[in-house]
C-alpha positions in Angstrom: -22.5 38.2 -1.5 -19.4 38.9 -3.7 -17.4 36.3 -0.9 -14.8 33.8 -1.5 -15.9 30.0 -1.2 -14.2 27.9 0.4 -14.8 24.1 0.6 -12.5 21.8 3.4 -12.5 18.6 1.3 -11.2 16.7 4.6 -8.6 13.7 5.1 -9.1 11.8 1.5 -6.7 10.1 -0.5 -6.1 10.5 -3.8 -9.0 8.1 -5.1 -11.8 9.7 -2.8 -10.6 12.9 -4.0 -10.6 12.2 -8.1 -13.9 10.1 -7.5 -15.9 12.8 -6.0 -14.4 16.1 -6.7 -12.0 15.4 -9.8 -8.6 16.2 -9.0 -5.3 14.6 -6.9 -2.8 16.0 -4.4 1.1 15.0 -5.9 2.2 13.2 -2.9 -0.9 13.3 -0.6 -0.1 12.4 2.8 -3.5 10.5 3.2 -3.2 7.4 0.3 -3.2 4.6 1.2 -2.8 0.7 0.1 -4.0 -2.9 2.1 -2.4 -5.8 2.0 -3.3 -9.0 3.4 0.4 -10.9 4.5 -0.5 -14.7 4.5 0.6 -16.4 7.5 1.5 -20.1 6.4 0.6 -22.8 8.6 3.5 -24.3 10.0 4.6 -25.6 13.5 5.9 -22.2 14.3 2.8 -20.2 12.9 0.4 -20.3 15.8 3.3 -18.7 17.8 4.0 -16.2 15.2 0.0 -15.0 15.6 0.3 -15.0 19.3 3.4 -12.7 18.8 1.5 -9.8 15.9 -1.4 -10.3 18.6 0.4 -8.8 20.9 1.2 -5.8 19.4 -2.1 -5.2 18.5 -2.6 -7.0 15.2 -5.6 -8.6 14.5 -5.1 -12.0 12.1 -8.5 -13.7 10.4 -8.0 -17.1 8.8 -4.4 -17.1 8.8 -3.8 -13.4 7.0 -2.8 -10.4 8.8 -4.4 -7.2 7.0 -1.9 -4.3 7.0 -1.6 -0.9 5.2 1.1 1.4 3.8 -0.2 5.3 4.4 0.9 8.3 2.1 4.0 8.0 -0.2 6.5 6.2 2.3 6.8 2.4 3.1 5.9 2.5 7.1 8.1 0.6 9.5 5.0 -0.9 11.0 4.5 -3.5 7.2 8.3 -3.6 7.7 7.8 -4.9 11.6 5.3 -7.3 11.1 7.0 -9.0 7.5 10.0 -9.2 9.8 7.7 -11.6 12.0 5.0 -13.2 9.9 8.9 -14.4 7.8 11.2 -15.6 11.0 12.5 -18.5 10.6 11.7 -21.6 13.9 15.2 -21.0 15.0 14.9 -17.2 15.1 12.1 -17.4 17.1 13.7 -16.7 20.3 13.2 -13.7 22.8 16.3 -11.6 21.5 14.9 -12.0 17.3 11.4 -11.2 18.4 12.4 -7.9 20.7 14.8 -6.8 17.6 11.4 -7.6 15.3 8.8 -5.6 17.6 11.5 -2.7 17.9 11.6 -2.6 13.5 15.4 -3.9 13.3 16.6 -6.7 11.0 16.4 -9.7 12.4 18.7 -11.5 10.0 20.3 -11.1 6.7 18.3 -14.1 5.3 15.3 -13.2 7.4 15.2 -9.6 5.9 15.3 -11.3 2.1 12.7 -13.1 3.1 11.1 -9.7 3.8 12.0 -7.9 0.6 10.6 -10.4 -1.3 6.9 -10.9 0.2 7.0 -6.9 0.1 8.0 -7.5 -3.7 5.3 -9.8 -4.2 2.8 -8.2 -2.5 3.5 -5.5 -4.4 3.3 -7.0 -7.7 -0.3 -8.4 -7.0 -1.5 -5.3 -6.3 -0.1 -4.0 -9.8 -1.8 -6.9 -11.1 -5.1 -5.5 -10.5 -5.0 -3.0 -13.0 -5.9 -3.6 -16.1 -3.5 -1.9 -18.6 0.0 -0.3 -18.1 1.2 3.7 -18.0 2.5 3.2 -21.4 -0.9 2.2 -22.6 -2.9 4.5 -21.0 -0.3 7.3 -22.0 -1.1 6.2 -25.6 -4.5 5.9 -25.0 -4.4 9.8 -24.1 -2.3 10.5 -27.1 -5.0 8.6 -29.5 -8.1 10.5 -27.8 -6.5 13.9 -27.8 -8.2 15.2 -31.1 -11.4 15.2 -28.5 -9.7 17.6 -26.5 -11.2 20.8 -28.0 -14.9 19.5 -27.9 -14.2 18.3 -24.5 -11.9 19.8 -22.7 -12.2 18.1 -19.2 -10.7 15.1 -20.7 -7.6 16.2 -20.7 -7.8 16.7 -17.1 -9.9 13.3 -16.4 -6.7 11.6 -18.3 -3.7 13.4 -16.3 -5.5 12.5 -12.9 -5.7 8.9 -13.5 -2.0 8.6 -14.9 -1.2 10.6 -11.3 -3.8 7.9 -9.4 -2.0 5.3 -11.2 
């Protein structure tokens, strides 16, 4: 009696947490995103699987399912884009031991890299439906609800922060 509460919500991300308690943590060290990297079937590819095998990444049907964890890009997606993008003639013992240490392999290599990242990226933007800017005005237009119910406000500001 008259004691404090506490509640340990655990390791969530930001989703877990606004799904089942209603609120985010800015810059929560526990998000997290997938990505599945398409390996493209070439005469190089099979050694290209061997080589992400080996440091302990599993490939299904020719995609290699990695993850970026909390607000930074890792060095492990970085690692294995640098692989899953060599070029045949970069494929040699010296490229693959720069690759499996996180170095550049190659100026045109590393493009190569920024761009699947890019487009990786933008797919998973695609899955949302609407923009910020819409769902900002959406919030604008509902806001004369506000006083009857209040925990709108709140719902709305969470899911711009999710977004």
């Amino acid at each position: 009696p008259n004691r404090e509460v506490l509640i340990n919500y655990g390791f969530k991300c930001n989703a877990e947490l606004f799904l089942y308690y209603g609120f985010v943590i800015r810059k929560n060290i526990y998000n997290y995103m997938l990505f599945d990297i398409k390996i493209v079937d070439s005469p190089s590819s099979s050694f290209k699987k061997f080589i992400l095998s080996k440091l302990s990444r599993t490939i299904s049907q020719n995609v290699l399912r990695v993850s970026i964890r909390g607000n930074i890009l890792e060095e492990e997606i970085m690692k294995y884009l640098r692989i899953v993008n060599m070029a045949p003639e970069e494929l040699t013992s010296y490229h693959i031991t720069l690759a499996a240490a996180g170095v550049e392999v190659s100026p045109s290599n590393e493009f190569k890299v920024i761009k699947t990242l890019h487009d990786l990226l933008i797919e998973e933007l695609s899955r949302y439906p609407s923009s910020i800017e819409k769902d900002r005005a959406l919030l604008v237009e509902i806001e004369p609800l506000y006083s009857e119910f209040p925990h709108l406000k709140n719902i709305g500001y969470f899911s711009l922060v999710l977004r």
